[in-house]
C-alpha positions as CSV (number, residue, x, y, z in Angstrom):
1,X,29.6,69.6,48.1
2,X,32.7,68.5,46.6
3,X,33.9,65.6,44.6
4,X,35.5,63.1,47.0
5,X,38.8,61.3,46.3
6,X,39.6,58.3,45.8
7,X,37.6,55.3,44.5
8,X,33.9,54.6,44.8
9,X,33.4,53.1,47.9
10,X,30.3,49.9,48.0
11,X,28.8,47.6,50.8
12,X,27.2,44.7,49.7
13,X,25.4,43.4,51.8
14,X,23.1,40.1,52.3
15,X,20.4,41.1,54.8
16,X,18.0,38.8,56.4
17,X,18.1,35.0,56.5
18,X,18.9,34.3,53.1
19,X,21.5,32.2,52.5
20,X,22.5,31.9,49.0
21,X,25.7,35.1,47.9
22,X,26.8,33.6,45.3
23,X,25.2,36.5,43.2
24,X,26.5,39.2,45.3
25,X,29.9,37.8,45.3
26,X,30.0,37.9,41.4
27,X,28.8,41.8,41.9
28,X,31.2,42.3,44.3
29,X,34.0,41.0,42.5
30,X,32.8,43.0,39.1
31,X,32.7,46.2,41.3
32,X,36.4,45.6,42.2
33,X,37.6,45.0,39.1
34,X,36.0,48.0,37.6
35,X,38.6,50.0,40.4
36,X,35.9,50.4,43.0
37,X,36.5,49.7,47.2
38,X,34.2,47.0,47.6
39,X,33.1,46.1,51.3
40,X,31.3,42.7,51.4
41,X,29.6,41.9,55.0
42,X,28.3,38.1,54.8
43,X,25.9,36.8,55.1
44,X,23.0,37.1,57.5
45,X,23.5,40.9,58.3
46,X,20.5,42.8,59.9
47,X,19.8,46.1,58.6
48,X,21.5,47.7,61.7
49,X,24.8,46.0,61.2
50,X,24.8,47.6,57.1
51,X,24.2,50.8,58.1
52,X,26.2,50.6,60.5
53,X,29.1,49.5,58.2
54,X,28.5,51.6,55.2
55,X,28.8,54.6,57.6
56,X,32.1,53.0,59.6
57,X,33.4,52.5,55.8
58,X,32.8,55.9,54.4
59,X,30.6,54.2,51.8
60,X,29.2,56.2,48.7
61,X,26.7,53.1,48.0
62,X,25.0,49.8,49.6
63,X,24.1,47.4,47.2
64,X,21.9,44.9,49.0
65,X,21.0,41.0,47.8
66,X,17.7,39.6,48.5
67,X,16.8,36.5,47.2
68,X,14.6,35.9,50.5
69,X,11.3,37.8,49.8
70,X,12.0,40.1,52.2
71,X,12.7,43.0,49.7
72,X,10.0,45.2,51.1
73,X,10.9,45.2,54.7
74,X,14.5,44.8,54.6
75,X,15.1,47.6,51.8
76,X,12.6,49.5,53.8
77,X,14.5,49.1,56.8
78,X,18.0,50.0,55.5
79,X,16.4,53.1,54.4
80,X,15.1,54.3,57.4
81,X,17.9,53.8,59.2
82,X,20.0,55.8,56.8
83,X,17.8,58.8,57.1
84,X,17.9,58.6,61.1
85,X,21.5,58.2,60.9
86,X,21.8,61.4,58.8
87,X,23.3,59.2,56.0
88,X,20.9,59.7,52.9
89,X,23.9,60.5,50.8
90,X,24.7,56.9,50.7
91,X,22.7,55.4,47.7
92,X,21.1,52.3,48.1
93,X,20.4,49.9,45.0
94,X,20.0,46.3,44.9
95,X,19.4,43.0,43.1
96,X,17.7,39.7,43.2
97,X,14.4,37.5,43.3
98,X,11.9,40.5,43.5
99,X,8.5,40.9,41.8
100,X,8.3,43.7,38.9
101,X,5.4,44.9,40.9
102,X,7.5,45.4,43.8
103,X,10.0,47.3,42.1
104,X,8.0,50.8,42.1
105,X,7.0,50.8,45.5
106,X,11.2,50.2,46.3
107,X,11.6,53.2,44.2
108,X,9.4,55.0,46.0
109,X,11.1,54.7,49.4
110,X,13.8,55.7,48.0
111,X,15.8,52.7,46.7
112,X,17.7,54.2,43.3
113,X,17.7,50.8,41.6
114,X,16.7,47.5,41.4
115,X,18.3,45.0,39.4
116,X,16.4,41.5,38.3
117,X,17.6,38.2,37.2
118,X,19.9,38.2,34.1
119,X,21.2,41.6,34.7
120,X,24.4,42.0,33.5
121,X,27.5,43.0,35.9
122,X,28.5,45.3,32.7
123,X,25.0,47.0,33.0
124,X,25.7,47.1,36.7
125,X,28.9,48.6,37.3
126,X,27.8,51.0,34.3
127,X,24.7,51.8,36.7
128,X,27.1,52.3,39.7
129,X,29.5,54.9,37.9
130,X,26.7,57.0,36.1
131,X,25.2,57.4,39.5
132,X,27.0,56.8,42.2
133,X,29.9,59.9,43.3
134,X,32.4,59.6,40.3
135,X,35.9,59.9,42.2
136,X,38.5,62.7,41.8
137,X,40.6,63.0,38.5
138,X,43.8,62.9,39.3
């Protein structure tokens, strides 16, 4: 597979019923100003409608905010969907209110990263490049 051009391409997303983004708006806007495409869906979103946008958008990653305590299903969920779509390429990390103990099991399903509380945008956007498709040189 080659590299593909142009920018990284991200989703954020706020799944569920939580309705506090003023975290993922701060990532969002750290994302763009490190030169990514940033997507950001609203609030509210079901796991369907992300997918269903990160796939629409071309997206390289969805980084999803949970501050609900629905981590488990909802990651869970976007995951799943991703795989039946045939879109397991896109990487799926994520932030917010969830339990350290949690944070294996996300792994597991395959979630690539979790960040908690007092993560830094630096750390994050560093997290996105070293991971995430780097974009063609020009």
């Amino acid at each position: 597979m080659g590299v593909a051009a142009g920018p990284i391409r991200v989703v954020v997303a706020k799944p569920g019923l939580d309705g506090h983004d003023r975290g993922a708006k701060v990532i969002a806007r750290a994302l763009r100003d490190a030169g990514m495409e940033v997507i950001y869906t609203g609030l509210h979103q079901t796991p369907e409608q992300i997918v269903d946008t990160a796939i629409q958008e071309d997206a390289d990653a969805i980084g999803l905010s949970i501050l609900s305590g629905a981590h488990n299903t909802l990651f869970a969920a976007v995951i799943a969907l991703l795989k039946e779509r045939d879109a397991e390429d896109i990487k799926v990390f994520g932030g917010g209110i969830i339990p350290e103990a949690d944070i294996p099991l996300l792994k597991e399903k395959g979630v690539a990263e979790i960040f908690t509380p007092g993560a830094t945008t630096a750390s994050i956007v560093s997290w996105v490049r070293a991971n995430v498709r780097q974009p063609a040189e020009a």
